[in-house]
C-alpha positions as CSV (number, residue, x, y, z in Angstrom):
1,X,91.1,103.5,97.0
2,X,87.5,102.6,96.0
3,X,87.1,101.1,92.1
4,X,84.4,100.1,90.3
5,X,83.9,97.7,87.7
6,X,82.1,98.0,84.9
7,X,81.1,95.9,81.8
8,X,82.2,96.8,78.1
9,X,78.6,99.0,78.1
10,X,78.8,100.4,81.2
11,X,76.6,98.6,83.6
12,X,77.8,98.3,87.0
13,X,79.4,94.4,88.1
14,X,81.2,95.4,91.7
15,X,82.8,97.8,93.5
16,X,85.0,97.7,95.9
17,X,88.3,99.3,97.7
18,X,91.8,97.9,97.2
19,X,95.0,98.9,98.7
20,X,96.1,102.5,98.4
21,X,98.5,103.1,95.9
22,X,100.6,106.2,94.0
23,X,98.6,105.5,90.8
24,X,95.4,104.1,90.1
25,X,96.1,100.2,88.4
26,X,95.8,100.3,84.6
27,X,94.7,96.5,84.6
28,X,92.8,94.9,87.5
29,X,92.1,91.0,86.8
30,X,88.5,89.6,89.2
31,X,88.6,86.3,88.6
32,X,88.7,85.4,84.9
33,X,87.6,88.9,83.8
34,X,89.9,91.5,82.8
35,X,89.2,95.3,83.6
36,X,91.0,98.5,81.9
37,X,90.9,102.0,83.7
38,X,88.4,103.9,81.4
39,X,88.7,107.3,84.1
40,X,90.1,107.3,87.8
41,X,88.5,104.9,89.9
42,X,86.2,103.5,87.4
43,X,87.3,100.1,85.3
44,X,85.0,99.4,81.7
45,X,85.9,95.7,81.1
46,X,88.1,94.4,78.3
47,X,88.5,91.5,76.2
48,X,91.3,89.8,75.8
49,X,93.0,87.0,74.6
50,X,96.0,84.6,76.4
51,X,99.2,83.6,74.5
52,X,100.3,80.5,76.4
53,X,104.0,80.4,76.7
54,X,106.2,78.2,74.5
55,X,109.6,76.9,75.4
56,X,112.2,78.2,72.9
57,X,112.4,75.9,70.1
């Protein structure tokens, strides 16, 4: 399967082709960027922010 990356605006960043599988990813993480499906094939990127775990208190 090819996808392409995209930034939040639309420009291109990369494209490449991953593993086939049944559905297209709805996440795909490229390094410490984060990428959302926005149509088949085609990831806009996301912002996001990372709740570090915390033991049970």
């Amino acid at each position: 399967m090819t996808v392409t990356l995209k930034t939040a605006t639309g420009d291109f960043v990369y494209e490449t082709k991953i593993s086939r599988l049944h559905k297209y990813p709805e996440v795909i993480l490229w390094g410490k960027r984060v990428f959302t499906i926005f149509a088949p094939g085609v990831y806009w990127e996301a912002f996001c922010y990372v709740i570090p775990e915390v033991a049970d208190e």
